[in-house]
KENU-845382 format. One record per residue: x, y, z of N, C-alpha, C in turn; residue number from 1. Coordinates in Angstrom, 2 decimals. Layout:
BEGIN
+---------+---------+---------+---------+---------+---------+---------+---------+---------+-----+
:     n_X :     n_Y :     n_Z :    ca_X :    ca_Y :    ca_Z :     c_X :     c_Y :     c_Z : seq :
+---------+---------+---------+---------+---------+---------+---------+---------+---------+-----+
:       X :       Y :       Z :       X :       Y :       Z :       X :       Y :       Z : NUM :
...
+---------+---------+---------+---------+---------+---------+---------+---------+---------+-----+
***
This chain:
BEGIN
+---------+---------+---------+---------+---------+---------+---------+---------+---------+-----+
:     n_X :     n_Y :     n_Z :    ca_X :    ca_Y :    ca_Z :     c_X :     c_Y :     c_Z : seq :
+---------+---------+---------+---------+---------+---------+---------+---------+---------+-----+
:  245.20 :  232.00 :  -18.64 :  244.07 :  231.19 :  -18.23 :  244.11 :  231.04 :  -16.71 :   1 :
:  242.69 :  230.96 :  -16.44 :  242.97 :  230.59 :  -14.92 :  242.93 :  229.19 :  -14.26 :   2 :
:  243.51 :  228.95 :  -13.06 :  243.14 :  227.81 :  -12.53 :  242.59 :  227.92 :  -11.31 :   3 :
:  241.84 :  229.22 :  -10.82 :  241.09 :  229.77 :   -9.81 :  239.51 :  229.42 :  -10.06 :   4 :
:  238.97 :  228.95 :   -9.68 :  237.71 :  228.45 :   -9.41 :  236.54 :  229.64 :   -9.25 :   5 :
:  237.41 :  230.13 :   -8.49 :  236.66 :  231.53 :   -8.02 :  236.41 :  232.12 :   -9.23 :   6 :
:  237.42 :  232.57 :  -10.31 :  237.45 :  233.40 :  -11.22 :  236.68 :  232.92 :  -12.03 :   7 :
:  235.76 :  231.93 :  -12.38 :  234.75 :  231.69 :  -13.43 :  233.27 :  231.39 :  -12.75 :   8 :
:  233.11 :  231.75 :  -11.41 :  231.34 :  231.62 :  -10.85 :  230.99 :  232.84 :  -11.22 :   9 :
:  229.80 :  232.77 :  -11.52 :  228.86 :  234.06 :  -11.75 :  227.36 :  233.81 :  -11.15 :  10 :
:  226.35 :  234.95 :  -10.70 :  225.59 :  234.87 :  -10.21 :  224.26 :  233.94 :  -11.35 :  11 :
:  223.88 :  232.82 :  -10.96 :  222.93 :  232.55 :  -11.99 :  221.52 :  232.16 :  -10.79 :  12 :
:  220.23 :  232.42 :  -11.53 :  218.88 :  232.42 :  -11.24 :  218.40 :  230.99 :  -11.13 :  13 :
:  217.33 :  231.04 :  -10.42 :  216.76 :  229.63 :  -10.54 :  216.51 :  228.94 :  -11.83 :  14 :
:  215.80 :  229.40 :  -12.79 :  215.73 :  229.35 :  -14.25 :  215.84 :  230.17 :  -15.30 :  15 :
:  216.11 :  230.04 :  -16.56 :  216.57 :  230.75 :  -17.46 :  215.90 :  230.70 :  -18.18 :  16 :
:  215.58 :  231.30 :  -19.99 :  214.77 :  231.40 :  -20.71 :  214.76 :  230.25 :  -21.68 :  17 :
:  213.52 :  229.44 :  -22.06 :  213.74 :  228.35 :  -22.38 :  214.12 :  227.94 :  -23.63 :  18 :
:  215.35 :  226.82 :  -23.53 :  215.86 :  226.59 :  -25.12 :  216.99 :  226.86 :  -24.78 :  19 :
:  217.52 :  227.72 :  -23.68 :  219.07 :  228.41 :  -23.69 :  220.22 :  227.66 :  -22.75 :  20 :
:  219.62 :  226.43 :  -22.28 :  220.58 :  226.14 :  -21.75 :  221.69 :  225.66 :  -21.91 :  21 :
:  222.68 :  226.28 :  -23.20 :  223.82 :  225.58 :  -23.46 :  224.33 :  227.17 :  -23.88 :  22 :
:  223.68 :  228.54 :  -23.34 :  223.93 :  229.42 :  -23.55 :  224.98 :  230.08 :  -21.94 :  23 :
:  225.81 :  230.94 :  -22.15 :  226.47 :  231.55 :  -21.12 :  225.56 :  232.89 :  -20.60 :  24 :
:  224.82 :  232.95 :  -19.92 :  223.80 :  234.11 :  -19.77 :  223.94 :  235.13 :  -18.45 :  25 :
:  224.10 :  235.99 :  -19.02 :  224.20 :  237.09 :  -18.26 :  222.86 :  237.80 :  -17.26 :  26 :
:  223.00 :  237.50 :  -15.98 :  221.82 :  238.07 :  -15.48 :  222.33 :  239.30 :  -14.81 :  27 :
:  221.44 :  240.03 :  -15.26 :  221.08 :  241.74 :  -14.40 :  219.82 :  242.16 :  -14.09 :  28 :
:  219.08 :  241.25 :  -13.70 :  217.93 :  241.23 :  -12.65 :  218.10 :  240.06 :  -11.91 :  29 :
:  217.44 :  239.86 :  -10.50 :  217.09 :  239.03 :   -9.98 :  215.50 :  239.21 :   -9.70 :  30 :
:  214.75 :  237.49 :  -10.34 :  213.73 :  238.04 :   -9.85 :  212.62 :  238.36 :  -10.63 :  31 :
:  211.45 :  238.29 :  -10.78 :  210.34 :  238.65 :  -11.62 :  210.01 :  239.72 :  -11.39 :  32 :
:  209.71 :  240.87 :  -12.18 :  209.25 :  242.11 :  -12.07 :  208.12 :  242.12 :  -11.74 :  33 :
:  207.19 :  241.47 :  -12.53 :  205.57 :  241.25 :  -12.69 :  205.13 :  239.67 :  -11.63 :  34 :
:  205.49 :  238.93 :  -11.89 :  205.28 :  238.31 :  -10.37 :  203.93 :  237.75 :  -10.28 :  35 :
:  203.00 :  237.95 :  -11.22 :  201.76 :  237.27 :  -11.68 :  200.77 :  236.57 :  -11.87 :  36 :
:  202.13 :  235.42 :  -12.63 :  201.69 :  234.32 :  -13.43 :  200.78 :  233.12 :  -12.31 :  37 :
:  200.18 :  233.26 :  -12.66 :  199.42 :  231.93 :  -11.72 :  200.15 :  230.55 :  -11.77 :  38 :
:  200.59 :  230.07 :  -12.68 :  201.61 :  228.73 :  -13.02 :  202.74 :  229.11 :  -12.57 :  39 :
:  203.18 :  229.65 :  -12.17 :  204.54 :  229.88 :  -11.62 :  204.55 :  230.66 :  -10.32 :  40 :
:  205.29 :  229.59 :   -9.49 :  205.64 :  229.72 :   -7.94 :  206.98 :  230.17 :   -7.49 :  41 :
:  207.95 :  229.99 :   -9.06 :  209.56 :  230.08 :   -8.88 :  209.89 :  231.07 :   -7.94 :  42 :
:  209.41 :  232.40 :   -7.77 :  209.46 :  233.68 :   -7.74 :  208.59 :  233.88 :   -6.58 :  43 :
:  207.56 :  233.42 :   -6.11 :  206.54 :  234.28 :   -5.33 :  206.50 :  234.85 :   -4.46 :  44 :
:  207.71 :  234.81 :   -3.43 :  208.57 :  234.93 :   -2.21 :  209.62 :  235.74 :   -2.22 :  45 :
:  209.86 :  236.32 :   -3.59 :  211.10 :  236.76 :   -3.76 :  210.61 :  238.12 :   -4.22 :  46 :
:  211.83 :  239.32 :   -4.27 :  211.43 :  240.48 :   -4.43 :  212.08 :  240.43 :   -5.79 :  47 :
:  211.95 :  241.32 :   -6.66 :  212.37 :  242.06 :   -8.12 :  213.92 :  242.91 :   -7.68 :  48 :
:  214.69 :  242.95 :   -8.08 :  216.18 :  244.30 :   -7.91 :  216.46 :  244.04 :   -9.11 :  49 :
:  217.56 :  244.84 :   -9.17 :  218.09 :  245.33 :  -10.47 :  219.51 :  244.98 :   -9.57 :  50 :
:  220.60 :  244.32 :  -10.79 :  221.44 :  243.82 :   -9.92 :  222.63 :  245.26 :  -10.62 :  51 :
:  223.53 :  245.46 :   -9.44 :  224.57 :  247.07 :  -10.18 :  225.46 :  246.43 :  -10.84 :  52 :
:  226.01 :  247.50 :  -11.12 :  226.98 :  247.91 :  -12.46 :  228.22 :  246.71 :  -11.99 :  53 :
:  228.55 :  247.00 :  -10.93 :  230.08 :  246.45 :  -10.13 :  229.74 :  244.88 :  -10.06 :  54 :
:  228.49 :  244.33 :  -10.26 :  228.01 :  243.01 :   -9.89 :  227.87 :  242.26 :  -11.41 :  55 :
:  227.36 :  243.32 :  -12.32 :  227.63 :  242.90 :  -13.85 :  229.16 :  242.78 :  -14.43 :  56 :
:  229.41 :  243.74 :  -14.15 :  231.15 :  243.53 :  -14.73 :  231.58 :  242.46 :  -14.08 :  57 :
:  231.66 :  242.12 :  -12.55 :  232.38 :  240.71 :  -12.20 :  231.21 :  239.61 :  -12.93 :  58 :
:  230.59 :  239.36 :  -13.03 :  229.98 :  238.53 :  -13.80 :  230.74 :  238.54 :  -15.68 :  59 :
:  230.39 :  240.20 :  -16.13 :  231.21 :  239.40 :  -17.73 :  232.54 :  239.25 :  -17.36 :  60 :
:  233.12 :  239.83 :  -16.56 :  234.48 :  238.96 :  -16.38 :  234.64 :  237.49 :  -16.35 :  61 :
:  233.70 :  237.03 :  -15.47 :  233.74 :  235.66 :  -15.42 :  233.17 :  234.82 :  -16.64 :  62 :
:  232.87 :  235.60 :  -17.42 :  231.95 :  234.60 :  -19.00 :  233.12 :  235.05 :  -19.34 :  63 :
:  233.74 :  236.01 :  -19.61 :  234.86 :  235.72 :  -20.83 :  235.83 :  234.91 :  -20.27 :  64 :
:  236.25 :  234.49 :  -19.05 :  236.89 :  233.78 :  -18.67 :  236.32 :  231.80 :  -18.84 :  65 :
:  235.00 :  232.11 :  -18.78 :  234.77 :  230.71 :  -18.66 :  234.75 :  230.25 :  -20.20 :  66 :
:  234.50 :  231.41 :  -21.29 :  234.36 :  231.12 :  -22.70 :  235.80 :  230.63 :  -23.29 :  67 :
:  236.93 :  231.56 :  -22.56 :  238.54 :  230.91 :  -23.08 :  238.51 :  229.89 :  -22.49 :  68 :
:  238.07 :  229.30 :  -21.24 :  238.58 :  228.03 :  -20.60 :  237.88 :  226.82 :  -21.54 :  69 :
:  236.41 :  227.16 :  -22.14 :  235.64 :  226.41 :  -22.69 :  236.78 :  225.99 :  -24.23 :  70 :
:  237.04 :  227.78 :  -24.77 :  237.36 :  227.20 :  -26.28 :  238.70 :  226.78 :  -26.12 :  71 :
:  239.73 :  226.64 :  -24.98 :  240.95 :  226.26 :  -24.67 :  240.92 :  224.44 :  -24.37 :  72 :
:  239.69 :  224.10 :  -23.80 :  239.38 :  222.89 :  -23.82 :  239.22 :  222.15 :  -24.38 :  73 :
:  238.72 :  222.39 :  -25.92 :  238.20 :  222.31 :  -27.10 :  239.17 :  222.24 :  -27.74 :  74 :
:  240.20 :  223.16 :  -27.99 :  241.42 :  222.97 :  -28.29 :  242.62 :  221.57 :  -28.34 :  75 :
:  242.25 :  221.52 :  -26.73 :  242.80 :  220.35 :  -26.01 :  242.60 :  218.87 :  -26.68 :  76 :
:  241.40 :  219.49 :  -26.33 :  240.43 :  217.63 :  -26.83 :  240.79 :  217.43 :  -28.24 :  77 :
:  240.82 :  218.27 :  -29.06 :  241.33 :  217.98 :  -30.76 :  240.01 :  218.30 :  -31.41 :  78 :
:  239.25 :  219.48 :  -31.10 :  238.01 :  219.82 :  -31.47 :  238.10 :  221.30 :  -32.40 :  79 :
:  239.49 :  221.47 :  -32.43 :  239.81 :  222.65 :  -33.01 :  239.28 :  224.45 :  -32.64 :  80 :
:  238.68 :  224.32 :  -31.33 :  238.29 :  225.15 :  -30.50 :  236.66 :  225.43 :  -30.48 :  81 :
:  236.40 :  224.21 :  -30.98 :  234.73 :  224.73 :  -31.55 :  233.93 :  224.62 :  -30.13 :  82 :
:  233.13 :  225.44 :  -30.47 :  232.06 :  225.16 :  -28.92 :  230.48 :  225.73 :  -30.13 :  83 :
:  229.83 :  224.91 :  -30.27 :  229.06 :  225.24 :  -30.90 :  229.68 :  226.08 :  -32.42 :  84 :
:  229.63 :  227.13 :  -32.90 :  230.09 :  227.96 :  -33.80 :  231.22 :  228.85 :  -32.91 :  85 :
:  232.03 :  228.11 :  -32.25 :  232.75 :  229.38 :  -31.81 :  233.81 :  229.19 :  -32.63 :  86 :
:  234.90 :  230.35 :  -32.89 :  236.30 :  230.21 :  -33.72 :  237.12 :  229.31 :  -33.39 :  87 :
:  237.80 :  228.68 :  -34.44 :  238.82 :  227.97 :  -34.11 :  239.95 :  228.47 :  -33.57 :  88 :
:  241.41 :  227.55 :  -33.20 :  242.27 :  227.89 :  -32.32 :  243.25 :  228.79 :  -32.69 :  89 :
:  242.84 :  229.32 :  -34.17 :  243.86 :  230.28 :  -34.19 :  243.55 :  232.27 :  -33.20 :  90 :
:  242.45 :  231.55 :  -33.10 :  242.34 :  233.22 :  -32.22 :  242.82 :  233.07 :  -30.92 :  91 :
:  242.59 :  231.52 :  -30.14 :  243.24 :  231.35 :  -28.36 :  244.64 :  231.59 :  -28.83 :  92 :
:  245.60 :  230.68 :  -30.31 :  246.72 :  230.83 :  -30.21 :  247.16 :  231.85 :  -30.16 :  93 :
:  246.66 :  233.13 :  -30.74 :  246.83 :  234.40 :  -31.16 :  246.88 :  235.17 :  -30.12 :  94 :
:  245.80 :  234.81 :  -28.97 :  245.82 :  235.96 :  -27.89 :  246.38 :  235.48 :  -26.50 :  95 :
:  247.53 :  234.25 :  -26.85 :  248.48 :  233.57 :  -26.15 :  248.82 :  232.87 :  -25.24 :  96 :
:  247.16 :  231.65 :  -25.33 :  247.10 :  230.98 :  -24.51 :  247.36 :  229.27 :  -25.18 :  97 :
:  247.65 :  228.99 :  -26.21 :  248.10 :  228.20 :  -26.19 :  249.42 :  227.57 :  -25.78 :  98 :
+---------+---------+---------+---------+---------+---------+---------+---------+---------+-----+
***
């Protein structure tokens, strides 16, 4: 586990898709493609990219890191590792972080 700060930021967007915010979400765009919408200003200033390969991998690095710190916490607290439906603590014990 880490205790590096660094090792669990990931790049996240102004807003996300709605309903998901208790989700760990992976972005590989920045940016509205289409750019459009008359109700929405989030974007209007901003260009569309496609974010690379080397910028995604440090990002799922950092979700699987923030997901053990989450179900290791869970652990802690006496929650039996749950985070929503996630497995209990016999899989953190297993892959030897308890």
């Amino acid at each position: 586990m880490t205790d590096n700060a660094e090792q669990v930021i990931m790049e996240m967007g102004p807003m996300g898709p709605i309903g998901d915010g208790d989700s760990l979400m992976l972005r590989v765009n920045r940016h509205c493609p289409w750019n459009q919408c008359l109700f929405c200003a989030v974007y209007k200033r901003e260009r569309f990219s496609r974010r690379s390969e080397t910028e995604l991998i440090v990002d799922v690095d950092a979700l699987a890191r923030t997901a053990e710190l989450l179900e290791r916490t869970s652990c802690d607290i006496g929650l039996e590792g749950r985070i929503l439906q996630a497995p209990p603590c016999e899989r953190v014990a297993s892959q030897g972080y308890s």
